[in-house]
C-alpha positions in Angstrom: 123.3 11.7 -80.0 122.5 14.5 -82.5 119.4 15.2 -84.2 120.9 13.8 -88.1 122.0 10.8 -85.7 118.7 10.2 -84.2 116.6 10.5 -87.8 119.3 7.6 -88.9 118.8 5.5 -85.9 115.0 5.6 -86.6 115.1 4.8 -90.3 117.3 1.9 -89.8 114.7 0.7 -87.1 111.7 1.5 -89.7 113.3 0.0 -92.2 114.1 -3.7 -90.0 110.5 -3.7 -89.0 109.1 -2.9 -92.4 111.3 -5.9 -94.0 110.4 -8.1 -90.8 106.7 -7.5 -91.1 106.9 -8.5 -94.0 108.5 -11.8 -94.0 105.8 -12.4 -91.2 102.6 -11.3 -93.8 104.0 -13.5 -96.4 104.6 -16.7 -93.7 101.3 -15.9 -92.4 98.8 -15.1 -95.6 101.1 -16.6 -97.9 101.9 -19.8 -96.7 99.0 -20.0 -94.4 96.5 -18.8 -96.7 96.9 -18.1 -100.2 99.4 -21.0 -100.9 97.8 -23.7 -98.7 96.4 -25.8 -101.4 99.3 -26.4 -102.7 101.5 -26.8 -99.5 98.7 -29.6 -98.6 100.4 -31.8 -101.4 103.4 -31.8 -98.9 102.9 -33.7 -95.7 105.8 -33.4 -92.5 104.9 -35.5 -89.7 101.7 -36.6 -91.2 100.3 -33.1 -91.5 99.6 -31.1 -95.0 102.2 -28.2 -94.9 99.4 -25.9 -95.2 97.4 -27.2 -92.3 101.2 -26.9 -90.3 101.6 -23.2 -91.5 98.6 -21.9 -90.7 98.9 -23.8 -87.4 102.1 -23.7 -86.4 104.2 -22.2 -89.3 103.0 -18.7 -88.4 103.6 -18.6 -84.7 107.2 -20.0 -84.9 108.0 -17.3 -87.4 106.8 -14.8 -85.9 108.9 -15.9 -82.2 111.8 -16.4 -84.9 111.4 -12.5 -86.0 111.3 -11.5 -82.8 114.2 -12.9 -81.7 115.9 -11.5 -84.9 114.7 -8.0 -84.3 116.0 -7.9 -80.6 119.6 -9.4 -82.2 119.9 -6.5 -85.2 118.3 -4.0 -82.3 121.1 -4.4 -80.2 123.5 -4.3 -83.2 122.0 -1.1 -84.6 122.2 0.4 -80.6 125.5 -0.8 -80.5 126.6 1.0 -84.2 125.1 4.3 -82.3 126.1 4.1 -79.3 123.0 3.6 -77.2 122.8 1.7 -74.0 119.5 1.3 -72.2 120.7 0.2 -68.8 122.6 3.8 -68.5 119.2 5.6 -69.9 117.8 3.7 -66.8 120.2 4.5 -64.5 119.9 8.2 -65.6 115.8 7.9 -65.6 115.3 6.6 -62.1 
């Protein structure tokens, strides 16, 4: 891969993680914070939304976005050509 190749391959990585970290502050703070009073006015399960989102909410996001980041990684290694069990291979 050539230098203009690599700079591409790391913005498009910057850029996922930027938009992912995102969704994760605004779950987290948003939801879990600055939004929980009125989220409380919903319950699920018995439990104010709020309460659920600071608790739970967050965490299952956050395995969500991960899961999400290792799908559009393999995509964008894919789209450039990039295959980690030959870097191994060649590493070892």
């Amino acid at each position: 891969m050539d230098e203009q190749a690599r700079r591409e391959y790391w913005r498009s990585n910057l850029r996922l993680m930027a938009v992912l970290l995102t969704i994760w502050a605004l779950v987290s703070f948003g939801a879990g914070i600055i939004f929980v009073d009125a989220l409380n006015n919903i319950e699920i399960a018995g439990f104010p939304l709020g309460f659920w989102f600071a608790q739970q909410g967050s965490i299952i996001t956050f395995v969500i976005l991960i899961a999400v980041y290792v799908w559009r990684m393999d995509k964008l290694d894919k789209r450039y050509g990039i295959d980690e069990y030959e870097e191994e291979v060649h590493h070892s």
